[in-house]
N, C-alpha and C positions, 0 to 999 in steps of 0.2 A: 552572534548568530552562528548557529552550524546547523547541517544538513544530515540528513538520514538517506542516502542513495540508491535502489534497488534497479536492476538491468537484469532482465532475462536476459537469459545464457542460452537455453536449452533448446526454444523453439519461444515463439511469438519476440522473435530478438529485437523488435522496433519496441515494444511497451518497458517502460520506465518511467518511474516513481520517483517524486521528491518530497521528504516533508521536512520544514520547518522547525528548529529548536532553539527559544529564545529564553536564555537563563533557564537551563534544565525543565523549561516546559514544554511540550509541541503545540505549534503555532502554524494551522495551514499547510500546504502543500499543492502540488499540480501532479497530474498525471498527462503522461506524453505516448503518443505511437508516430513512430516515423520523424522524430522530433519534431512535431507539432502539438502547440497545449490541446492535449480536449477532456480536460475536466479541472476540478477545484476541486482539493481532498477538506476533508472535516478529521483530522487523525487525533488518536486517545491510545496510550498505551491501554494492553489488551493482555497484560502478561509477562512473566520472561522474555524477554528475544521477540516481540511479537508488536505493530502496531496498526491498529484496525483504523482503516482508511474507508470512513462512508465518503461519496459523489456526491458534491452540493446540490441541490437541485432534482436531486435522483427522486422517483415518485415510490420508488421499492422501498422504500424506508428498511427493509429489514434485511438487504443487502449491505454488505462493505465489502473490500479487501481486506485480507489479513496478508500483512506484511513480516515476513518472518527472518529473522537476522542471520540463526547459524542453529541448523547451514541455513541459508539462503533460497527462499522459497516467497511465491506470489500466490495465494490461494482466495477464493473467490467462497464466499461465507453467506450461508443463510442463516439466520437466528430469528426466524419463525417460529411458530407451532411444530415443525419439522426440523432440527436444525440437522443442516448437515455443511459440508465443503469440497471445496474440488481444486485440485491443485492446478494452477493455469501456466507455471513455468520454474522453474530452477533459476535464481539470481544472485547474482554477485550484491555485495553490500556492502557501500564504504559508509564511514563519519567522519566527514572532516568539518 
């Protein structure tokens, strides 16, 4: 198993992302603020450098994360009838 890491740097420095990668596939994740869990990711690669993390549970269904590798960015994605995105912070990104 290894991990995908993502930590704001820039501002909101408490939110941090983990997801799951077992035999080259992703597998779950948690989302944390103030290192405490509070959410359950659903992550699918979404591209190059990029893995869209929906909220289990979430009733927006047509919200996720978009998790971006390099650089290092946390963006916060509608794929609506309107899509659009909003960058929520600057993050560092390891895989170990």
């Amino acid at each position: 198993m290894k991990t995908h890491q993502f930590r704001c740097t820039d501002r909101n420095t408490s939110l941090y992302f983990v997801v799951y990668e077992n035999y080259g596939s992703l597998n779950g994740g948690h989302m944390y603020v103030e290192n405490m869990q509070v959410g359950v990711l659903a992550p699918e690669n979404a591209g190059t450098n990029v893995i869209k993390a929906s909220v289990v549970g979430n009733t927006a269904t047509n919200i996720a994360f978009q998790l971006h590798k390099s650089p290092g960015s946390v963006m916060v994605a509608n794929y609506g009838t309107s899509p659009n995105r909003v960058e929520v912070c600057k993050a560092s990104y390891k895989y170990q």
